[in-house]
MARTOR-67072 format. One record per residue (C-alpha): x, y, z; residue in three letters. Coordinates in pm, whole numbers, plus 50000, padded with zeros to 5 digits. Example, Ala and Ser with C-alpha at 12.3 -4.5 7.8 and 13.67 -1.06 7.14 Angstrom:
2
{c1 = 51230 c2 = 49550 c3 = 50780 resn = Ala}
{c1 = 51367 c2 = 49894 c3 = 50714 resn = Ser}
! end
This chain:
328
{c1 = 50000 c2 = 50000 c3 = 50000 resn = Unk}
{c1 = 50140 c2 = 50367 c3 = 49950 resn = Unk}
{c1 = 50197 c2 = 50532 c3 = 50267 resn = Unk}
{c1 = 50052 c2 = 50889 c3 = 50154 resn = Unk}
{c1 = 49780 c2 = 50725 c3 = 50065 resn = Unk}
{c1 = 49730 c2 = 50504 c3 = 50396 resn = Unk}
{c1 = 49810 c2 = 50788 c3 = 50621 resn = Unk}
{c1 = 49585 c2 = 51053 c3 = 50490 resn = Unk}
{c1 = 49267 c2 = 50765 c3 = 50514 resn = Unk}
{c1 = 49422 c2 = 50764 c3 = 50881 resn = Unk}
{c1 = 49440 c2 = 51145 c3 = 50901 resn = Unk}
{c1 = 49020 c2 = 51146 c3 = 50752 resn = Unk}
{c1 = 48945 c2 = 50919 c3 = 50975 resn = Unk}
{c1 = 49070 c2 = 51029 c3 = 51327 resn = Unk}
{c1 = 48936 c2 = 51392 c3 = 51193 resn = Unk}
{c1 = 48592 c2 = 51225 c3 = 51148 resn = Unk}
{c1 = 48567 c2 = 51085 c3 = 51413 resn = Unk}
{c1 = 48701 c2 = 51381 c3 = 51638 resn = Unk}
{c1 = 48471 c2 = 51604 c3 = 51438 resn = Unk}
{c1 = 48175 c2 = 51364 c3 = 51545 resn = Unk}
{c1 = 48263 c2 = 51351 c3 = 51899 resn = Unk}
{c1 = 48318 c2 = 51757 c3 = 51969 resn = Unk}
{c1 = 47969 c2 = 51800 c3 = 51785 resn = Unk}
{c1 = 47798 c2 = 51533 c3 = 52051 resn = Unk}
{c1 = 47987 c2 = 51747 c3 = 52324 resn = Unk}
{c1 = 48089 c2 = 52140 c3 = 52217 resn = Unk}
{c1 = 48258 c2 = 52200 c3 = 52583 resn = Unk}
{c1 = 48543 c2 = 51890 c3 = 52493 resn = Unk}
{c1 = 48600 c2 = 51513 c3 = 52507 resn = Unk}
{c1 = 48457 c2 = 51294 c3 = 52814 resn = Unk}
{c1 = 48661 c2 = 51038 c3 = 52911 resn = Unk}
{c1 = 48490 c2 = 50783 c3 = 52740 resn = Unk}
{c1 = 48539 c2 = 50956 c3 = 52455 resn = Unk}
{c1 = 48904 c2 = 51002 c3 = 52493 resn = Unk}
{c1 = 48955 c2 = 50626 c3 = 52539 resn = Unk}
{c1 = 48798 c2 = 50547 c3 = 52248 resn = Unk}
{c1 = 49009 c2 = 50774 c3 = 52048 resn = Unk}
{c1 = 49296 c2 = 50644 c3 = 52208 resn = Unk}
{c1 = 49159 c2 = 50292 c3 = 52151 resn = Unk}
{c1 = 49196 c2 = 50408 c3 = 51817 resn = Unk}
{c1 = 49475 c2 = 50528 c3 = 51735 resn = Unk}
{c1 = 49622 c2 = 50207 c3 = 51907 resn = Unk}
{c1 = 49455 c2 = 49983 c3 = 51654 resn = Unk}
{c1 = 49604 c2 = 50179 c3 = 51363 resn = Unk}
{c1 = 49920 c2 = 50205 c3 = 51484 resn = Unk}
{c1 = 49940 c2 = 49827 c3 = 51543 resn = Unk}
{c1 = 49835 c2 = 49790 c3 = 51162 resn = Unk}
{c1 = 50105 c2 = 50030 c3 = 51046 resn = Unk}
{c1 = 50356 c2 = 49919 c3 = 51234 resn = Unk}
{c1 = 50435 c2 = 49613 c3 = 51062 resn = Unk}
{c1 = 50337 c2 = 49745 c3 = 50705 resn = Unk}
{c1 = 50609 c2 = 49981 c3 = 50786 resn = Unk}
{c1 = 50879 c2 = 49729 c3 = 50898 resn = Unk}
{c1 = 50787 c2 = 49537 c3 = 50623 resn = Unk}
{c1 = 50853 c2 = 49835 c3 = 50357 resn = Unk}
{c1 = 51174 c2 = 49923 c3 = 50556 resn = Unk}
{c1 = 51300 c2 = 49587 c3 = 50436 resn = Unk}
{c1 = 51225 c2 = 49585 c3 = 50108 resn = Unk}
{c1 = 51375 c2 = 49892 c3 = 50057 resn = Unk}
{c1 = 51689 c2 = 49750 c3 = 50243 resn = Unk}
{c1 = 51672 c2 = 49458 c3 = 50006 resn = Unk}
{c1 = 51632 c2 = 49696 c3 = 49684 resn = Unk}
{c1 = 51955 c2 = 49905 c3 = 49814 resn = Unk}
{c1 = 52125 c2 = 49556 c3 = 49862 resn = Unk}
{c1 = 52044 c2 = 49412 c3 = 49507 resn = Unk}
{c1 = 52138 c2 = 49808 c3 = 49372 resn = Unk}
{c1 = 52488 c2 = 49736 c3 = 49561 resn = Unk}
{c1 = 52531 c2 = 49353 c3 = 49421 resn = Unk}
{c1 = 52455 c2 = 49435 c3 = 49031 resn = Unk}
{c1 = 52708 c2 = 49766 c3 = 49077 resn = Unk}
{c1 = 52974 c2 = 49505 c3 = 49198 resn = Unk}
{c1 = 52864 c2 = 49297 c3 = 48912 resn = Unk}
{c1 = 52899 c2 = 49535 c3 = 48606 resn = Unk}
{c1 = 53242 c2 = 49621 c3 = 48793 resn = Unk}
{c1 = 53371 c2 = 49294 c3 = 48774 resn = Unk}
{c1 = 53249 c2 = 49178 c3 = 48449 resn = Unk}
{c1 = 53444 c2 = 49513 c3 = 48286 resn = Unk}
{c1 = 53719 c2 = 49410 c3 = 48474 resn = Unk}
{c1 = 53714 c2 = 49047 c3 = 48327 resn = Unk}
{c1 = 53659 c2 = 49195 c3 = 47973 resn = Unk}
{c1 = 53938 c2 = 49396 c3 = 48028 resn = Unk}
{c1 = 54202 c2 = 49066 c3 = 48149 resn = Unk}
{c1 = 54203 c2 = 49122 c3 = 48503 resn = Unk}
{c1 = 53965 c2 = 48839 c3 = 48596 resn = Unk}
{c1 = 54081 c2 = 48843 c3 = 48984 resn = Unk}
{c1 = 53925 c2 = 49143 c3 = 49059 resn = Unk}
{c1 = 53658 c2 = 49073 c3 = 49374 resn = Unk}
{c1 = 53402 c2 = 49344 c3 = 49525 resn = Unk}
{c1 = 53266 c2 = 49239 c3 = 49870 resn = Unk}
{c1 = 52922 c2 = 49430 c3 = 49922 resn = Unk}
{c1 = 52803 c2 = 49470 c3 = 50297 resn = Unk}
{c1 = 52426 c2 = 49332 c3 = 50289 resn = Unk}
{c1 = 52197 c2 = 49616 c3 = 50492 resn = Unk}
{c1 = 51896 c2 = 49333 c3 = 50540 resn = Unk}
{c1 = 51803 c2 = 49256 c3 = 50850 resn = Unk}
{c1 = 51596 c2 = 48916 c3 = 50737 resn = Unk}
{c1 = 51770 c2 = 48568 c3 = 50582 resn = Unk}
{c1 = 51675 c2 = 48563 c3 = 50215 resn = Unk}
{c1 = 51485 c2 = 48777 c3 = 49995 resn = Unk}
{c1 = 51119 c2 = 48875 c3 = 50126 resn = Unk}
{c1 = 51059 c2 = 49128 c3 = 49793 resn = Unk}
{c1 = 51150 c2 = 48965 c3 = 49479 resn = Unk}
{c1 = 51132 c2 = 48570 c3 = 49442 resn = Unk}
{c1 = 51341 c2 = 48446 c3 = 49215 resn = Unk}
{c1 = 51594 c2 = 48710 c3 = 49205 resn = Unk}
{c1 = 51775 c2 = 48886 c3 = 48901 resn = Unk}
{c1 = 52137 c2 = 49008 c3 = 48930 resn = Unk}
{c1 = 52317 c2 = 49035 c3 = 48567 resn = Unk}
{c1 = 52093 c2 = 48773 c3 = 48404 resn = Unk}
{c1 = 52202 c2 = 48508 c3 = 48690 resn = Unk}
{c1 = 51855 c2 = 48405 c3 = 48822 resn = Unk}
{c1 = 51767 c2 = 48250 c3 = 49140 resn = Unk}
{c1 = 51493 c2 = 48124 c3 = 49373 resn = Unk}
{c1 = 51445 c2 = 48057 c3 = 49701 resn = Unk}
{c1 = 51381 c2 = 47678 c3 = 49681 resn = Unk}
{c1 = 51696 c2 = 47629 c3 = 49419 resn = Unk}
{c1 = 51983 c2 = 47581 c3 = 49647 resn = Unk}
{c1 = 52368 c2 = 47633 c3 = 49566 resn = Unk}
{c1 = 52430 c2 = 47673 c3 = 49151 resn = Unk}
{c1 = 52785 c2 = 47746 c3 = 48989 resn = Unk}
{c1 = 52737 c2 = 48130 c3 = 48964 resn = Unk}
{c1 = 52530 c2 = 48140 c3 = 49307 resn = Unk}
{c1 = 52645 c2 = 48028 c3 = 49675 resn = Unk}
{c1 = 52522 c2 = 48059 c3 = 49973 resn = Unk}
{c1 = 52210 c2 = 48267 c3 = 50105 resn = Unk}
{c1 = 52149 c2 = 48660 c3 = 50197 resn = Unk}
{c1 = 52147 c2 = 48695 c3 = 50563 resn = Unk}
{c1 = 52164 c2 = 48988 c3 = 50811 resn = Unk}
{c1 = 52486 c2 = 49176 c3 = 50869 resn = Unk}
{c1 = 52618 c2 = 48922 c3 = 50579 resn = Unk}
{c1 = 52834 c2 = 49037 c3 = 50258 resn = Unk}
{c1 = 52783 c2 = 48894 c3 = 49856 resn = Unk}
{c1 = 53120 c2 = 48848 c3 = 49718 resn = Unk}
{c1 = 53133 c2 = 48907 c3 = 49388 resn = Unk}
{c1 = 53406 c2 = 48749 c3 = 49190 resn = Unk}
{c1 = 53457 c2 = 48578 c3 = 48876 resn = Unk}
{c1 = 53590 c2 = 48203 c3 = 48717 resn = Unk}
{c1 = 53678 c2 = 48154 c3 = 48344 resn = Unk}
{c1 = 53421 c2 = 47851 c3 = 48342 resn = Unk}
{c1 = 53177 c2 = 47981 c3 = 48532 resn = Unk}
{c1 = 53189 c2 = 48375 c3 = 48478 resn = Unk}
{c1 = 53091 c2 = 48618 c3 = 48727 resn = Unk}
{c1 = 52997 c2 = 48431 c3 = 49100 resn = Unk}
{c1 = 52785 c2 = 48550 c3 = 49354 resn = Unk}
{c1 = 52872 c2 = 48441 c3 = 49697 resn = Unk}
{c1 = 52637 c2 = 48481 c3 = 50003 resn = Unk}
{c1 = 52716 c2 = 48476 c3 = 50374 resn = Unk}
{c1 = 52581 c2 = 48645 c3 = 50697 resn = Unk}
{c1 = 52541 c2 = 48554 c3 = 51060 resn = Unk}
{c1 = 52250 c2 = 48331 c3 = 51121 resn = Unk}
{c1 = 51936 c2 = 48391 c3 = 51295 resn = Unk}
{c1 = 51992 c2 = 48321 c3 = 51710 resn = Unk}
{c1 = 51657 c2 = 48197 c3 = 51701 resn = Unk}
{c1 = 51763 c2 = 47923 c3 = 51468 resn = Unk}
{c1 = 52138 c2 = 47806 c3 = 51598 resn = Unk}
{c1 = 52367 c2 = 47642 c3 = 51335 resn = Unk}
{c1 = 52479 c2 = 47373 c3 = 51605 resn = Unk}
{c1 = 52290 c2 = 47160 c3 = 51859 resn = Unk}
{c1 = 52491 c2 = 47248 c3 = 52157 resn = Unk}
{c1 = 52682 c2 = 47589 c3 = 52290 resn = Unk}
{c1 = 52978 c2 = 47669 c3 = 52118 resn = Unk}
{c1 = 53066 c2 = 47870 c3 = 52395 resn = Unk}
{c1 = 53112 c2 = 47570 c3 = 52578 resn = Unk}
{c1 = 53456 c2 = 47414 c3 = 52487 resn = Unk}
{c1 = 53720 c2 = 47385 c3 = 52748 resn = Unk}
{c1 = 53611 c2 = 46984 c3 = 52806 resn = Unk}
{c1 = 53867 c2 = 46904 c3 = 53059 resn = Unk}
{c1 = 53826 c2 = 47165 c3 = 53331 resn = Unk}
{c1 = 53519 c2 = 46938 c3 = 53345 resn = Unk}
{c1 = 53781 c2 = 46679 c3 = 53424 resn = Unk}
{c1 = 54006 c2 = 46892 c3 = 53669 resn = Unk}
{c1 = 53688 c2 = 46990 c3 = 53828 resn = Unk}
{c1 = 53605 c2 = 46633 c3 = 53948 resn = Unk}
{c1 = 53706 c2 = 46540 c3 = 54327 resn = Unk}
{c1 = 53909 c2 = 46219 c3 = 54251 resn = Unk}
{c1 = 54123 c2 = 46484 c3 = 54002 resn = Unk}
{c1 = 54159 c2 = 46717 c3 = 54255 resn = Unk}
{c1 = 54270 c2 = 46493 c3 = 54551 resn = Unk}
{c1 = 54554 c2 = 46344 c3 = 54335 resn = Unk}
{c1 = 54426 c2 = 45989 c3 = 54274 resn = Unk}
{c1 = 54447 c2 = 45990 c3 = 53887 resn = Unk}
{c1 = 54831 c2 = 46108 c3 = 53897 resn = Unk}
{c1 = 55084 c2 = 45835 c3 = 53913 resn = Unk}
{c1 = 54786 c2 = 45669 c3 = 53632 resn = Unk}
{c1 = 54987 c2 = 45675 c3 = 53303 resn = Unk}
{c1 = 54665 c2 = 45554 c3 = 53102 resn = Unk}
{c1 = 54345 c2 = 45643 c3 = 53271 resn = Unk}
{c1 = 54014 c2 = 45561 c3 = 53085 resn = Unk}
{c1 = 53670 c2 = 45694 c3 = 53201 resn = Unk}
{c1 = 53432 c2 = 45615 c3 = 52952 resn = Unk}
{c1 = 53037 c2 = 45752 c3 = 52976 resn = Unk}
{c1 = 52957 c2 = 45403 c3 = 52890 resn = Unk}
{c1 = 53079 c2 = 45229 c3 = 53174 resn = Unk}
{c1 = 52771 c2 = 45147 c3 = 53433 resn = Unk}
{c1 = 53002 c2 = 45088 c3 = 53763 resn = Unk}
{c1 = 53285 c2 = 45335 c3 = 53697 resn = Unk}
{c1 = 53377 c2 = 45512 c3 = 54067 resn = Unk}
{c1 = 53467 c2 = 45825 c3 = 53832 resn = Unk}
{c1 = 53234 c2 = 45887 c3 = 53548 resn = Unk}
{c1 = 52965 c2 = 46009 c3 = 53803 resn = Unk}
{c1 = 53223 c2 = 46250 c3 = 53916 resn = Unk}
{c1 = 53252 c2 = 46372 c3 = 53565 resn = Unk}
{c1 = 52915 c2 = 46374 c3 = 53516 resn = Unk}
{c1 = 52818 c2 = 46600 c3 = 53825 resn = Unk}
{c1 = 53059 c2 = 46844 c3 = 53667 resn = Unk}
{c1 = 52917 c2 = 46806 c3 = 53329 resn = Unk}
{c1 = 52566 c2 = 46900 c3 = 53436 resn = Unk}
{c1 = 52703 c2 = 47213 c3 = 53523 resn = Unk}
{c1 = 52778 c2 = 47301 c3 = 53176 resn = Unk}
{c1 = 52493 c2 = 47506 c3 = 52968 resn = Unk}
{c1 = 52395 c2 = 47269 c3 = 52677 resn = Unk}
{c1 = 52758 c2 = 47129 c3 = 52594 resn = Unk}
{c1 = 52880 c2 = 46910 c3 = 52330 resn = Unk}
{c1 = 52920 c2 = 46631 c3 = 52630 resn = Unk}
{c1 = 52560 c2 = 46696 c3 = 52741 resn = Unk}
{c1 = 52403 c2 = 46588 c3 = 52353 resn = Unk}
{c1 = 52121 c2 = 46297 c3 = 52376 resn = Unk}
{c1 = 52317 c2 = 45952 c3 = 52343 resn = Unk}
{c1 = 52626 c2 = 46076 c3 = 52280 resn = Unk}
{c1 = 52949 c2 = 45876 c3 = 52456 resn = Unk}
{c1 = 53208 c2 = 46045 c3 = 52519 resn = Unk}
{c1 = 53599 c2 = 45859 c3 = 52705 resn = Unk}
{c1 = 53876 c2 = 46055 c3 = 52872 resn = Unk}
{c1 = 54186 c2 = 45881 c3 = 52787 resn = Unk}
{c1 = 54547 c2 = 45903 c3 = 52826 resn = Unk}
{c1 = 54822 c2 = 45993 c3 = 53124 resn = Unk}
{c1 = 54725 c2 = 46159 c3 = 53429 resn = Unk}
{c1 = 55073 c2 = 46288 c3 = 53560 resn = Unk}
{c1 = 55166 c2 = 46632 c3 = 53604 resn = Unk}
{c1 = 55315 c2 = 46801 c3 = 53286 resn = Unk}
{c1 = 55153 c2 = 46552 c3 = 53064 resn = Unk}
{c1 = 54842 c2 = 46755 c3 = 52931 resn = Unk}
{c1 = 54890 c2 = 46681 c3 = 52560 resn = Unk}
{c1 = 54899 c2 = 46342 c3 = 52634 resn = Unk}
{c1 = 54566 c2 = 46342 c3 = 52743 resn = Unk}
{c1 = 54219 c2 = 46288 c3 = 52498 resn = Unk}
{c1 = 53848 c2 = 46380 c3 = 52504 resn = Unk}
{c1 = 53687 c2 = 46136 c3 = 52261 resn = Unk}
{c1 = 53357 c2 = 46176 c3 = 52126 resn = Unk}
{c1 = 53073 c2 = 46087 c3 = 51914 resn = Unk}
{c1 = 52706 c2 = 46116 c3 = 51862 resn = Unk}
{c1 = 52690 c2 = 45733 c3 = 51827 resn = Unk}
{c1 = 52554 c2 = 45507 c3 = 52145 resn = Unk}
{c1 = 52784 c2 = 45292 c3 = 52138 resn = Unk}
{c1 = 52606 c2 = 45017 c3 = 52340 resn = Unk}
{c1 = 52335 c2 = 45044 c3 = 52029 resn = Unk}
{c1 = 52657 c2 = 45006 c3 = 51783 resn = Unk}
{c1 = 52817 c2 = 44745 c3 = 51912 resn = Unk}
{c1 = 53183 c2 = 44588 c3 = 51964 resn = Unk}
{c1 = 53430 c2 = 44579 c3 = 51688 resn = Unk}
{c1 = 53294 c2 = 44845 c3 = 51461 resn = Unk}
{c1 = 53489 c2 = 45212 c3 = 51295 resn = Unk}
{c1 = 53292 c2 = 45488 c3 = 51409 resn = Unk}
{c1 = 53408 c2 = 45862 c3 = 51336 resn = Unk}
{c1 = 53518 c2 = 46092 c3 = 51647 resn = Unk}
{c1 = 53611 c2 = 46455 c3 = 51730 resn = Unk}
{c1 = 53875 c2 = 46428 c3 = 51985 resn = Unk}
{c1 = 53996 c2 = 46712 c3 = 52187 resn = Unk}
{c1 = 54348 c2 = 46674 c3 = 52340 resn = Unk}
{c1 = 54446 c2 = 46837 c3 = 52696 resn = Unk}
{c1 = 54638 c2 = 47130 c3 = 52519 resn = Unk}
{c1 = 54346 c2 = 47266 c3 = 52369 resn = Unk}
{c1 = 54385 c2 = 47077 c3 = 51944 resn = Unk}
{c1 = 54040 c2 = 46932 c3 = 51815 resn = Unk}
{c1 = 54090 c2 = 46682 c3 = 51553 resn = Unk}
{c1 = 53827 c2 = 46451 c3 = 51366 resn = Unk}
{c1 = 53946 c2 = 46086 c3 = 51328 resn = Unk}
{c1 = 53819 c2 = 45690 c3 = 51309 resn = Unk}
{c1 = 53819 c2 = 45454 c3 = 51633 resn = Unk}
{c1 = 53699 c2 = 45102 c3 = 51669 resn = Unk}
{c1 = 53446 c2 = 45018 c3 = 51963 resn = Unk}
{c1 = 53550 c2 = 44785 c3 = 52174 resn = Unk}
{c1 = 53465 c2 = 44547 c3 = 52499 resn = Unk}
{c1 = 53656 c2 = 44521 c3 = 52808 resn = Unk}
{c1 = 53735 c2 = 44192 c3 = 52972 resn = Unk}
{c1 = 53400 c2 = 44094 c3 = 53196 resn = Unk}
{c1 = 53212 c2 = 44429 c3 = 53129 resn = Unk}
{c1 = 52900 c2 = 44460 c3 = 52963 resn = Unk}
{c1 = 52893 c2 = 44772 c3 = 52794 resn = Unk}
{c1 = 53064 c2 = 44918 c3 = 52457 resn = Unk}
{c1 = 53347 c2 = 45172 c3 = 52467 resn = Unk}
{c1 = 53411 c2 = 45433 c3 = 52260 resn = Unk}
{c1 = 53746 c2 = 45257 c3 = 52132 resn = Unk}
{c1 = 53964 c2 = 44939 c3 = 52181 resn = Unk}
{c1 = 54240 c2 = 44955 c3 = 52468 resn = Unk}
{c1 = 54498 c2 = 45183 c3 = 52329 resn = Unk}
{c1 = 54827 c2 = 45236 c3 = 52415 resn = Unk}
{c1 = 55035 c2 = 45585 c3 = 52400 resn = Unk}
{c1 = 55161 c2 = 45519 c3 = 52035 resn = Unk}
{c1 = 54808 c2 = 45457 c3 = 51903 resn = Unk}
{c1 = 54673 c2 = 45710 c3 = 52058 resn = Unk}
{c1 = 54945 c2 = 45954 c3 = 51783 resn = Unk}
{c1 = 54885 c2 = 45741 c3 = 51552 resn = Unk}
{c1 = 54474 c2 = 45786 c3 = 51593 resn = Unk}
{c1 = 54533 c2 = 46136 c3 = 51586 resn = Unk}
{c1 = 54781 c2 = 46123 c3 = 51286 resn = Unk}
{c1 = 54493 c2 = 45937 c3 = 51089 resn = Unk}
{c1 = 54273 c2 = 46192 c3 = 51126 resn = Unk}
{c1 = 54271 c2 = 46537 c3 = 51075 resn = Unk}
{c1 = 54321 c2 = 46851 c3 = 51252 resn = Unk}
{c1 = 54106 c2 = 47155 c3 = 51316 resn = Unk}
{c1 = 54127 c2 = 47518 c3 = 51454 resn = Unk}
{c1 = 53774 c2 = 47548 c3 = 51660 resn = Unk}
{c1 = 53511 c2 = 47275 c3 = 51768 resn = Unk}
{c1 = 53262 c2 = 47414 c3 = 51534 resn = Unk}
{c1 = 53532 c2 = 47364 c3 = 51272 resn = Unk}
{c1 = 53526 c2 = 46982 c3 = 51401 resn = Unk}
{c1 = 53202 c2 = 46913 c3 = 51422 resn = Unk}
{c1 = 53108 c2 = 46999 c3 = 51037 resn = Unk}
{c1 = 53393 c2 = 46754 c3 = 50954 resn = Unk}
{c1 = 53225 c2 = 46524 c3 = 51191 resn = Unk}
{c1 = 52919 c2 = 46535 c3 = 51038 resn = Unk}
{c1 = 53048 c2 = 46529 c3 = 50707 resn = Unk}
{c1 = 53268 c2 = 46187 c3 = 50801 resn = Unk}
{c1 = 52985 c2 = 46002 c3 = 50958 resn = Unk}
{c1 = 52760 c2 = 46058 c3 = 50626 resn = Unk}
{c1 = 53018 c2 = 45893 c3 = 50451 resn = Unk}
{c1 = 52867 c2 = 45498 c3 = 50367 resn = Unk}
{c1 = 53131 c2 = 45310 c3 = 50562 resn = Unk}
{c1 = 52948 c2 = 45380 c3 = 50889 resn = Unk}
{c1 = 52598 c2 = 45298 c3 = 50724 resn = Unk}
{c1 = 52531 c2 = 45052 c3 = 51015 resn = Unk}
{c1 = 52670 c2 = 45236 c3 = 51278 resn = Unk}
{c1 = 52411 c2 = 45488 c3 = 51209 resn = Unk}
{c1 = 52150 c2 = 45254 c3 = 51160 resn = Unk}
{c1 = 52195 c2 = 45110 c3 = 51482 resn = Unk}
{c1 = 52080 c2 = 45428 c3 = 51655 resn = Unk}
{c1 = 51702 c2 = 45418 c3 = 51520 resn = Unk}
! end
């Protein structure tokens, strides 16, 4: 709707009805009138208040598509031209994921829609505070490449990525803190274990934590490795999403594994059984070579989001078809 055009039916009718009321009562409004003026007025503001918003952000989106095809024309002259490594990074002034004016969306003759997902010339999806890089690729021609911060409604992971210093949980725990664990040069508490005397420990301290990696539904989880003093990096978080009671003995199953000096790396372990328990670990005895040699299997990553994407990405992968299959 134009505004000029909604306001002034606004404007006619508060004067109408003001006009109506002073003629009822020449000496001003009664109270009962005022209210319902003000009763008024509420209702139309409530209606105009998200028409408005919702014109604010189409003309956001119109300034951001203005921006984008600038950026384009730019760098298709530049690749006419022989300089075909010219980029232009445009900072997106939306405040909503996506497009909510135009659907699909032109920019240079490269159409897209909402439901089309990734294409060769477009990646990636508007979002607020976000940026289109615009660059261009001899088979592809000019690219178009979204990013933004996501909703916080709607977070990326299932846990808090706030939450990733794992073995203060550890250090936290009486038996740790007495001294028990360190003349142990190969401690293993797994979450598994039904009569461990230190995984409730852990646990108590892991309750504490606000929606952690360790606190995920059916995840298992071991700390591993040597408990003296100065040996931090030889000490390891392992975990997975997997039950692995459900998966059973003797099967790969992909990890993230933290280590004591702070390193996050995604690798492969096998689940084991220990002599006269009943329950399935997250990996077969290891000793301190194979614990390197896990590690130098895998591969290593900068932040625990970075991890758990490769995590994901690993345990797709058709090798561990019936460990996942396990879990339904």
């Amino acid at each position: 709707m134009n505004f000029d055009v909604y306001f002034h039916h606004v404007f006619v009718l508060f004067k109408d009805k003001a006009g109506i009321l002073m003629k009822q009562n020449k000496n001003g409004f009664t109270l009962m009138e005022m209210l319902i003026v003000i009763a008024i007025i509420a209702v139309l503001i409530a209606v105009a208040i998200p028409v408005f918003a919702s014109q604010l952000e189409k003309a956001r989106e119109a300034t951001d598509l203005a921006n984008v095809r600038s950026a384009y024309a730019q760098v298709s002259t530049e690749a006419l031209l022989g300089d075909s490594e010219t980029t232009v990074t445009v900072n997106l002034k939306q405040k909503q994921a996506d497009w909510q004016s135009l659907d699909p969306v032109n920019i240079g003759g490269i159409v897209h829609s909402k439901s089309q997902g990734d294409t060769k010339n477009w990646i990636g999806v508007a979002e607020p505070n976000g940026t289109c890089v615009v660059s261009y690729k001899e088979d592809y021609g000019v690219i178009l490449n979204w990013s933004g911060k996501a909703d916080p409604s709607t977070p990326k992971y299932p846990f808090n990525t706030n939450e990733t210093d794992f073995f203060q949980v550890l250090y936290d725990t009486d038996f740790w803190k007495n001294g028990s664990i360190k003349t142990n040069t190969n401690f293993e508490f797994d979450s598994r274990c039904p009569d461990s005397q230190y995984v409730p420990s852990i646990i108590t301290e892991i309750n504490k934590l606000n929606k952690s990696l360790l606190q995920q539904d059916d995840c298992t989880w071991a700390y591993l490795g040597d408990g003296r003093d100065r040996h931090e990096a030889d000490r390891y978080l392992f975990w997975t999403s997997l039950d692995t009671d459900k998966v059973g003995a003797g099967n790969k199953i992909p990890v993230i594994i933290q280590t004591g000096d702070g390193k996050y790396y995604v690798s492969e372990t096998t689940t084991g059984k220990r002599n006269g328990k009943n329950y399935v670990t997250i990996s077969e005895s290891l000793t301190r070579s194979q614990y390197q040699q896990i590690l130098e299997k895998g591969k290593k990553f900068s932040t625990l989001e970075e991890a758990y994407d490769a995590y994901l990405k690993a345990l797709g992968d058709s090798e561990y078809n019936s460990a996942r299959q396990s879990q339904s």
